[in-house]
N, C-alpha and C positions, 0 to 999 in steps of 0.2 A: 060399660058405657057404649051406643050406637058410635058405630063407625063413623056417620059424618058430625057427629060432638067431637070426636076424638082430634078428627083430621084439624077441624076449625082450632081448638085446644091449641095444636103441636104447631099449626101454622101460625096461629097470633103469636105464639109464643117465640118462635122461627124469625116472625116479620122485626119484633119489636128488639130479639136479641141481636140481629142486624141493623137494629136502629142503632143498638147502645155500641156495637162495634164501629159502624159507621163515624160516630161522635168521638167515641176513643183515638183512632184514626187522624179526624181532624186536630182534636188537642194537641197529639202528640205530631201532627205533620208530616202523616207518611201518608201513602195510597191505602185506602181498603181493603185492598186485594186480597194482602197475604192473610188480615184480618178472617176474612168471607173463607178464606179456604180454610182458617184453623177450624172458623165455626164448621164447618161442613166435617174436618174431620173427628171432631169432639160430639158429633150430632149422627155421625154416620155409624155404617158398619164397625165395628171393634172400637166404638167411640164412648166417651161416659154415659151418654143417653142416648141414643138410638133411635131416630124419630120412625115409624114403621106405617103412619097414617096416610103420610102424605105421598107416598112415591109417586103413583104416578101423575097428581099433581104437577110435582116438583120436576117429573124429567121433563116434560111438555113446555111447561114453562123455563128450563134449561134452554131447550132448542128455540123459543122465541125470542129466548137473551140472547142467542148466538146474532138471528136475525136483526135484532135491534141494534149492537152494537158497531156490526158489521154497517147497517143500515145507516146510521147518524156518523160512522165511520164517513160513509161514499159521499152525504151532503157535504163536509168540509168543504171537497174536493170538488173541479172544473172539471170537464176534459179537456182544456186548455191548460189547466195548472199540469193535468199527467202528461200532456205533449210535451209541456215545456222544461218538465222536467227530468223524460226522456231524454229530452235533445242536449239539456246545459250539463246534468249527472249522470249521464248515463255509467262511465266512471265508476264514481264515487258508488253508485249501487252495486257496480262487478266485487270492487275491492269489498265491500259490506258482506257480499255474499262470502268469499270465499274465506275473510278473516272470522267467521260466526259461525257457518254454515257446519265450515268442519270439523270443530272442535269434536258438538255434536255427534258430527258423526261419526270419527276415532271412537267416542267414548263409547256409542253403540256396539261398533265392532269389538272392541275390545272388551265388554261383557262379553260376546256372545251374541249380540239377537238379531244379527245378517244384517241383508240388505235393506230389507223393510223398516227394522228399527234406525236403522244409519238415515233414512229418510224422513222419518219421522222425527227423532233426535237432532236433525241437522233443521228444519223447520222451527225448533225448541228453541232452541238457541240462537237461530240467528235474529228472528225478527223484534225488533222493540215495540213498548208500549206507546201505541200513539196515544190514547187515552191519558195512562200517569204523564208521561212528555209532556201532553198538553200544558194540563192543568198544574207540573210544576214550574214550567215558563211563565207562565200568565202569575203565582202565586207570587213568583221572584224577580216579577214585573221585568223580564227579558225577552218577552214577544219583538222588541223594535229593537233589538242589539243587530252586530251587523253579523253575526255569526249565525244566528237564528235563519235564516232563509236555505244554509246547506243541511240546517237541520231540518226543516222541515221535508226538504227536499230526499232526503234520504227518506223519511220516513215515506212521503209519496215513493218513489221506485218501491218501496219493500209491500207496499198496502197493492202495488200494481202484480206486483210477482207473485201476490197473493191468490190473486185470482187466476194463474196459472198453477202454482205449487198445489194448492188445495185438491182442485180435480185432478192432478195427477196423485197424490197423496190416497182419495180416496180409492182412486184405479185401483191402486197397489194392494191398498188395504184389503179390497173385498175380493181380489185374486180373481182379478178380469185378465181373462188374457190378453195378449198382445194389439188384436183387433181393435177391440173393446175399447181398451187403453188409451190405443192411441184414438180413437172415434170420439172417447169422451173431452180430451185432450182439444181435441179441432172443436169439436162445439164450444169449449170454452173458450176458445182463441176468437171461433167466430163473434159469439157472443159479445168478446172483449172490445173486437172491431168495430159491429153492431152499434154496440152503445158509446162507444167515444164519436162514430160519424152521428148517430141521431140527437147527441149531447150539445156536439159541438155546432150543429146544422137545424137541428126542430128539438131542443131543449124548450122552447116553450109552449108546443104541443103537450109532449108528455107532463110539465108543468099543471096543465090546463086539466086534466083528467081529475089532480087528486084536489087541484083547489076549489075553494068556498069560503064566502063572505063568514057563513056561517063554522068556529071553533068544532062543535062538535060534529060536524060533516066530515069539515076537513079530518080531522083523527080517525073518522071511520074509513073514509077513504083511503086515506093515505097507508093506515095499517091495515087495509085489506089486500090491498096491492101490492105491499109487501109481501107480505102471507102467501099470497097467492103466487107473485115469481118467486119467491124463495121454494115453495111445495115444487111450481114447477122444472125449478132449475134438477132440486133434489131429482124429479123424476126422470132428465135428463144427465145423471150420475153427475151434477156439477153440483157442489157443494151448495146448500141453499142459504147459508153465510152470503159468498160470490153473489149468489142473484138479485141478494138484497144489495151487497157494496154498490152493482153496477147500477142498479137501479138509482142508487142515493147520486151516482154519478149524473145521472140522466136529468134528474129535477135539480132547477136550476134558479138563481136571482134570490128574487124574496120569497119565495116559495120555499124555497132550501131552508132559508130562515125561518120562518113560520114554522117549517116542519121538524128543524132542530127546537125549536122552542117548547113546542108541544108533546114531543115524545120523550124529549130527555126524561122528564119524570119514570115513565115508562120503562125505559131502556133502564133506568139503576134498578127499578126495583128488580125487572127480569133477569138483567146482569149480575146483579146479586146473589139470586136464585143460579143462576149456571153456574156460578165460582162455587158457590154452597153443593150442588150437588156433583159438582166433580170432586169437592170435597169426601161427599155421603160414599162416593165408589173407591177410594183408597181407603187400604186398612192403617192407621196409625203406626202399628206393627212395625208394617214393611219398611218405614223412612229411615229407621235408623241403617239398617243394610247399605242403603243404597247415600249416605251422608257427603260419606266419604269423596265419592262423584260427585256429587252436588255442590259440593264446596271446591274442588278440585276445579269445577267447571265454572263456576262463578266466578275466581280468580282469571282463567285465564280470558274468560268472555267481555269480564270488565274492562282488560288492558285489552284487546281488540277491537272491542266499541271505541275505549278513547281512542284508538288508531286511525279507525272510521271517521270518529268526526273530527280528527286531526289534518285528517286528508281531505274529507269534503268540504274544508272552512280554509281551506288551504289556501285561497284569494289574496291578492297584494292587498284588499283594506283591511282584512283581519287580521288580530297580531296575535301572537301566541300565545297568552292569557286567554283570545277567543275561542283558539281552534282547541283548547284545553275545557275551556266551556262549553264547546259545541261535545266535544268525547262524554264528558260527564253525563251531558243531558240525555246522551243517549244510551245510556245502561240499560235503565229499569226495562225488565221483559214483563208480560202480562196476560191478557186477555189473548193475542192469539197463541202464547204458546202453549196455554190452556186449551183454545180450540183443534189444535193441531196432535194435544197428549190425549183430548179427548175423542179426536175420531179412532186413536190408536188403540185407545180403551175399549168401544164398542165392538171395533170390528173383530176383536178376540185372535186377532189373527200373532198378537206380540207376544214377546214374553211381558208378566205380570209384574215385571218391577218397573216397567216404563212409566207407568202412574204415580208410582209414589217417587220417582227421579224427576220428573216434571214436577211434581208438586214442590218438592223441596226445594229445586233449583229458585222455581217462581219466586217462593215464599223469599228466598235469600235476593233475588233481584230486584224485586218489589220494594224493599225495604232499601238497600242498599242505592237503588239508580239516585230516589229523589234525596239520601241524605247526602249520597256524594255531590251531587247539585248544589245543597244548601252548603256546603265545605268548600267546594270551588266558588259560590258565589264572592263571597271577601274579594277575590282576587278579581273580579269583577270588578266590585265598587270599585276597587284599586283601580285599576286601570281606568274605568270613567274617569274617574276624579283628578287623574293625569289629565286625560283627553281637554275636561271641564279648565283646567289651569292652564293648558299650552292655548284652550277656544280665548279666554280673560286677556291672556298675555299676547297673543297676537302671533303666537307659535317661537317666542322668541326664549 
């Protein structure tokens, strides 16, 4: 059969069996994710079928899932939402970092795979899914709780620290020296600087470039200019993930909206496509080896998220069924700790079990953040429905 029948073939087949995962997914109420990553390992290398048409495809379209993700990650976001919540959390992000970060990175060292893995693995593990986070708030209709605002908050500091950890991440990886390191390091600090004064100051300049009356303008623009800082972040050894967030930071108002409307489509299908083929690069094989850790770490990451958002929801109006709601919500790990196992993976510079430990951990968090949410919710309504009867009765 010609190579592009084959490709078409294994890709319809690819698209549709991530449809029917997708669906499975929603029935049963959990995130995609860990769904996207089985299919990638049952599709990949040492997997039942082995898709061999499509690679380079599928990696290109990987790296565009990164940017899209990252991308509709940054529209959320103000640079007045990250000032503000520098200034109120700053806190709460130190404690996040160091009760997550580490775990991580013990477990690195205690394989074996040094510094580099200790960096990588402490990346893994600390930062949560703001993607699952979202969409299980909004599912469990607890966007407007009074605890929800330390969570979000946390999740801004960690999406901010991202745009530092990353470029240094990569430094490490490609074994820049010191110079280098720290050069690529200052660029992204500048850049960081850059785009929170032009966000906050001529956010509707930069606005002004990708909009148009006209739908399909706008998406061409908007995802060219993407493409485009993200290539050139990348060529400036900053992560091209980063160049898309800051970017998403900088377009601003209804424009943000528009542009989140229009790409979401977009961004699942390509984010689909990256969980999938970080899937296609671990072997099956490997996961059982490395289990053991993976549940070892899951355990202890779960009780230090709820500690996180124990302490971040720590507020006199939140009561302790909140800041127990606010912990929970912030399990599920996901998309970046995927991006962070996957620069790990390319650079070749780790040992080869860090792929299939990130995989597994993911797959066990993914699953676990949003059902511990739906387990804590009860204790939610509970507590409403006090609040709702002391509102009736006059607090008496």
């Amino acid at each position: 059969m010609p190579h592009t029948a084959t490709a078409l073939i294994e890709l319809g087949a690819l698209f549709f069996g991530l449809g029917v995962l997708g669906r499975l997914a929603t029935r049963i109420g959990v995130s995609p994710v860990p769904l996207y990553l089985l299919g990638g390992l049952a599709f990949g290398s040492g997997g039942l079928l082995p898709l061999s048409g499509i690679t380079s495809f599928a990696e290109l379209a990987s790296e565009v899932g990164v940017v899209l993700l990252l991308l509709l990650l940054g529209l959320e976001y103000t640079a007045a939402d990250l000032v503000s919540g520098l200034r109120k959390s700053w806190l709460a992000g130190v404690v996040d970092m160091l009760l997550n970060a580490l775990p991580g990175a013990a477990v690195a060292l205690l394989l074996g795979w040094g510094p580099l893995g200790a960096l990588a693995m402490a990346g893994v593990t600390w930062v949560s899914s703001s993607g699952i986070i979202a969409k299980v708030l909004g599912d469990l209709g607890r966007l407007g709780n009074r605890e929800t605002p330390a969570v979000l908050s946390v999740l801004v500091l960690e999406d901010l620290a991202m745009a530092l950890y990353l470029p240094i991440t990569t430094a490490a990886l490609a074994g820049l020296g010191l110079a280098a390191g720290l050069r690529t390091v200052g660029v992204a600090m500048a850049l960081l600087a850059v785009v929170l004064v032009v966000a906050l100051r001529y956010g509707r300049f930069v606005s002004l470039i990708v909009e148009s009356p006209s739908s399909e303008v706008f998406l061409l623009r908007l995802l060219g200019v993407a493409l485009l800082v993200a290539g050139l972040a990348s060529e400036l050894q900053v992560s091209a993930g980063v160049g898309a967030f800051l970017l998403g930071i900088a377009i601003s108002d209804e424009t943000a909206e528009n542009a989140t409307r229009v790409l979401a489509p977009l961004r699942d299908l390509f984010a689909a496509m990256f969980f999938v083929v970080f899937g296609f690069n671990t072997h099956p094989g490997a996961i059982p080896a490395v289990l053991p850790a993976a549940l070892g770490l899951a355990v202890v990451t779960t009780l230090t998220k709820i500690a996180t958002g124990w302490f971040a929801a720590r507020g006199s109006t939140v009561s302790s069924a909140g800041r127990l709601r606010a912990g929970a919500a912030l399990v599920a790990r996901g998309e970046f700790s995927i991006v962070i196992a996957g620069l790990a993976l390319t650079s070749g510079a780790l040992n080869p079990g860090l792929a299939p430990l990130a995989t597994a951990y993911v797959l066990l968090m993914a699953v676990l953040g949003p059902v511990l949410a739906r387990v804590i919710d009860p204790i939610g309504r509970a507590d409403r429905g006090v609040l709702n009867r002391l509102a009736r009765t006059g607090g008496s």
